[in-house]
N, C-alpha and C positions, 0 to 999 in steps of 0.2 A: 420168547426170552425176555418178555417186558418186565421191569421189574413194579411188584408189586404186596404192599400186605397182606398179610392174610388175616387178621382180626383173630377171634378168638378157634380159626382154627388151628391153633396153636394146643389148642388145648387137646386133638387126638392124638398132638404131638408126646405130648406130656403124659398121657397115659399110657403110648408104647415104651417108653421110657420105663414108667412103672413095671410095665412086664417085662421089658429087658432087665430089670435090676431082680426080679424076683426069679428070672430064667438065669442067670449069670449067678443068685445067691447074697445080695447084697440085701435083699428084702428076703423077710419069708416066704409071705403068701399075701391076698388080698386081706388077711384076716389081722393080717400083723396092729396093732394098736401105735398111733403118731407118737403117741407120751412116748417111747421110747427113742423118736427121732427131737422131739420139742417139747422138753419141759413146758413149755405153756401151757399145755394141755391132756396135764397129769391130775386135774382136781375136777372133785365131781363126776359130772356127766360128759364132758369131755377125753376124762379117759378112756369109756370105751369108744371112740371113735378109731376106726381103723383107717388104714391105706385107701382099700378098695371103697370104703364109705365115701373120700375125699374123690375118688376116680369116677362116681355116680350120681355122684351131685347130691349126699345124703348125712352132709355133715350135720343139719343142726344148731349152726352158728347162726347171729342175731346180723352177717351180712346183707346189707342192702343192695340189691342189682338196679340200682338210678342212674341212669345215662345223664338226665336231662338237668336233673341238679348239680348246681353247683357246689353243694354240700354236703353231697351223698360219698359214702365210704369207696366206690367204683371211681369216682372223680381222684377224691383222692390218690388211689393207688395207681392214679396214669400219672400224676404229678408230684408222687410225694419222693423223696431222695433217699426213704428208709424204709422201704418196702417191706422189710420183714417186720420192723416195728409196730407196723399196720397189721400187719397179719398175727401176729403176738395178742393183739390186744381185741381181736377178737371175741365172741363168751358162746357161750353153749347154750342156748335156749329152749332148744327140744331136743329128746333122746336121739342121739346119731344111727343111723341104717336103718329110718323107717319108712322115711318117705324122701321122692325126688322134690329138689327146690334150685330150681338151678343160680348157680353160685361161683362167677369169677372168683373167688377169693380161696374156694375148695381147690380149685387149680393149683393156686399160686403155692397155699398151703403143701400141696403134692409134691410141686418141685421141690421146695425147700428141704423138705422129708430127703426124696431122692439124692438132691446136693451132699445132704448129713450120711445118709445110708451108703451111697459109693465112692466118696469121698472128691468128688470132680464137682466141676461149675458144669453146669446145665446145656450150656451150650456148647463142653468140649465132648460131653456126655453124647449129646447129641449129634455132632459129625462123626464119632466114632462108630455109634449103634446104628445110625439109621444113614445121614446124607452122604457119606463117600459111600457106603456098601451098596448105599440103590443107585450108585452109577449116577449122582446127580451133576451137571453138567455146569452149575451156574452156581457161582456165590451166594450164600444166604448170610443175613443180617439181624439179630435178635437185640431187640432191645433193652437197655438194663435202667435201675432206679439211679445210679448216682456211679460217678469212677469210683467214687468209697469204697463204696457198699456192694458193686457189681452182681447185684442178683437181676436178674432178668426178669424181664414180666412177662412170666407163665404163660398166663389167661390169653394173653395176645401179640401182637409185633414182630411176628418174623417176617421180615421182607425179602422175597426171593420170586420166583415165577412159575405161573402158572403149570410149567409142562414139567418141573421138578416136584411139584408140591403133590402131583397126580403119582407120581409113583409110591408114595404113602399109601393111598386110597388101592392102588394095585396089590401092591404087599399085603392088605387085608381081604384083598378081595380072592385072593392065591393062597388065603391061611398061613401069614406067617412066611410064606416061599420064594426065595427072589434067588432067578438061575441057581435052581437048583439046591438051593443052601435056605436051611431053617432058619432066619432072622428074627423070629419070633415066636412062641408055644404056639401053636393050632390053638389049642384049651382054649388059652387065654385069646386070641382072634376072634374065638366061636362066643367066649361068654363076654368079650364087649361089646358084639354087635348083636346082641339080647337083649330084650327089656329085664331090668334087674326087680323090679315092682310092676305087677299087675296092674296098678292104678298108673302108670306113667309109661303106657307103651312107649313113647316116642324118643324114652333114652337109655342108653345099657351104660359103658363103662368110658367116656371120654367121646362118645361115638352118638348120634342123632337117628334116629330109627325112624323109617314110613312105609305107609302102601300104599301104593296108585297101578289103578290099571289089574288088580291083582296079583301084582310083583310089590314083594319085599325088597328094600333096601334099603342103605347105611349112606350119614356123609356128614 
């Protein structure tokens, strides 16, 4: 029951989310286009970017994943107060849903979408689809950019414990199944813990892919 962060597993968080809003009807499909959620990214090559391109790491944005600078746009958006302002200003730099590049910023991006498409803050979004129905036992805490602004940061920062966070990973390991009760599409289970791109086995939809030993698995 320690508590503790979970860093950007936050971010399989955020993609059940995605499929909760497209199984409940608030989203289309994977296929649905952001411009309709975000004007920002209505021009160009940005428009075709879909939901599910954001869910796969296949946006296409000029996002940089630098931990280590203090300069880099990742730094930024653990300490900026406008999170989505950051994410607005974005650009499209290669065709979106070609290739994986993995990309804090496609997360963040997804929520936001989500926030606009169900009309809920992300985090109430979130106790209602997933942490009270799997029976979770302990307080979680999700971090946000500013009291302002209150968007949460996607990509990372939910603070909760270990033996809560593991009933996520069951729920897809049961397709979607918890006692008994569909919480989430199979479909959609099966095609995030797929490689979405031949050339990037190791990631399907919000979800890490490997094999060792001769066993497949997800985490």
């Amino acid at each position: 029951n320690s508590k503790s962060n979970s860093f950007s597993m936050a971010k399989s968080y955020v993609s059940g989310l995605l499929g909760k809003a497209i199984m409940q009807g608030h989203i289309k499909s994977l296929n649905q286009p952001i411009c309709d959620f975000l004007p920002a990214f209505c021009e160009g090559e940005a428009k075709k970017t879909t939901v599910g391109d954001l869910s796969s790491m296949a946006s296409g944005t000029n996002w940089d994943e630098a931990y280590y600078s203090p300069l880099s746009i990742t730094t930024r958006a653990y300490f900026d107060d406008d999170l989505a302002k950051v994410i607005n200003g974005l650009k499209t730099v290669t065709t979106p849903g070609q290739s994986f590049k993995y990309a804090s910023g496609d997360t963040q991006m997804l929520a936001m979408v989500i926030e606009k498409a169900t009309g809920k803050k992300l985090y109430n979004y979130f106790e209602e689809s997933f942490w009270k129905p799997l029976g979770s036992e302990n307080e979680t805490l999700w971090q946000v950019d500013s009291d302002d602004n209150d968007l949460v940061k996607a990509y990372c920062c939910i603070t909760s414990n270990a033996k809560d966070f593991a009933r996520f990973g069951k729920l897809y390991k049961d397709h979607g199944k918890w006692n008994g009760k569909q919480l989430l599409d199979s479909a959609f289970v099966t095609k995030s813990i797929t490689p979405r791109f031949p050339s990037s086995p190791e990631y399907g939809y919000g979800w890490w892919l490997k094999e060792q030993n001769g066993k497949d698995f997800f985490m």
